[in-house]
Each structure stands twice: as structure tokens, then as C-alpha cells.
C-alpha positions as CSV (number, residue, x, y, z in Angstrom):
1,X,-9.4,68.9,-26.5
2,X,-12.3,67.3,-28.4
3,X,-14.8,65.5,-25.9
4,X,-15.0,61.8,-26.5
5,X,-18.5,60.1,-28.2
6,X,-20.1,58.1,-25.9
7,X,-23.0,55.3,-26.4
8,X,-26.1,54.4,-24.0
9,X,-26.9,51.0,-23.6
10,X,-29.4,49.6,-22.1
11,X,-30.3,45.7,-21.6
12,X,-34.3,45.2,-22.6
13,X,-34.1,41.4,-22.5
14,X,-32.9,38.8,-20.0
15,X,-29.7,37.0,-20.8
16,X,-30.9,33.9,-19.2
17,X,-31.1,31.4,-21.5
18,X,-28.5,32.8,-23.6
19,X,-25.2,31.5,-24.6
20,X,-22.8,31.9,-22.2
21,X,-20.0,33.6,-24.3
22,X,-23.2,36.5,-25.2
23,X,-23.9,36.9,-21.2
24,X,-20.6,37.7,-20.4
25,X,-20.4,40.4,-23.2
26,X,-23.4,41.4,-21.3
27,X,-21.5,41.8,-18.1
28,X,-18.7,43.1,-20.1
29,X,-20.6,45.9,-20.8
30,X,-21.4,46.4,-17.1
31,X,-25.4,45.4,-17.6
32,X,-26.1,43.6,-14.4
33,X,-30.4,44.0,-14.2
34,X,-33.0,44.4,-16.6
35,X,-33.9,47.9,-17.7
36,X,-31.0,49.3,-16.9
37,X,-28.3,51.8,-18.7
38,X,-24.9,52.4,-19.1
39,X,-23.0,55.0,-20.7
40,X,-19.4,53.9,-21.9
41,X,-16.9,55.2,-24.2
42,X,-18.0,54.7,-28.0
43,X,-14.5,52.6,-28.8
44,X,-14.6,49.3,-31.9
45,X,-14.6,47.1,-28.5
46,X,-17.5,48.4,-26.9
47,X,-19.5,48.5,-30.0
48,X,-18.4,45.1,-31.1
49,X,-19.8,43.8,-27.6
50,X,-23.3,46.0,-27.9
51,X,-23.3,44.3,-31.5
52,X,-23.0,40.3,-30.4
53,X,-26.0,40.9,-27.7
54,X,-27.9,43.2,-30.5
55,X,-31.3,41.2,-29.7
56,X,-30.6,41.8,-26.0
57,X,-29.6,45.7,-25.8
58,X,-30.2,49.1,-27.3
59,X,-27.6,51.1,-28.2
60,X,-28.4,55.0,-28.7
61,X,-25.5,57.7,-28.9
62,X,-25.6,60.4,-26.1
């Protein structure tokens, strides 16, 4: 069974002031506190989220 790719993300700067539809992506993605990192399953959805908060997140592949 192949193993699945997976993405870290991690939110660098605060969604406040943001639109609201780009902080829910970020809760979406299960970012609740600057600084921290998430690892989720690299799927079009996922990426699609990490890729409407671009100037909030980092994406690196684990």
C-alpha cells in the first residue's frame, strides 16, 4: 500500500483583519494560534485552502 503525501502548514500571520471567507479557510485547515503547524493529507482541497491564505501560511511537504 503506498503511504499517502502529506503537507505541513503552518500560520505565520494573524488572520485578524482578514476577510472573513480567508479566516475560515484558516480554521478549515485546523490553524487556531499563531506559529503553529499542522500536518494534513496533501488532497486538491487542502491545497486549494493553503493556496487562498498563501500570504498567511507556509506550506512545506513532509
Amino acid at each position: 500500500m503506498a503511504k499517502k503525501k502529506q503537507i505541513k502548514v503552518t500560520l505565520f500571520r494573524s488572520p485578524l483583519g482578514a476577510q472573513p471567507k480567508h479566516r475560515e479557510c484558516v480554521r478549515g485547515l485546523g490553524l487556531k494560534r499563531m506559529h503553529q503547524s499542522v500536518v494534513l493529507e496533501d488532497t486538491p482541497s487542502v491545497r486549494g485552502m493553503a493556496r487562498k491564505v498563501n500570504y498567511m501560511v507556509r506550506v512545506e511537504e513532509v
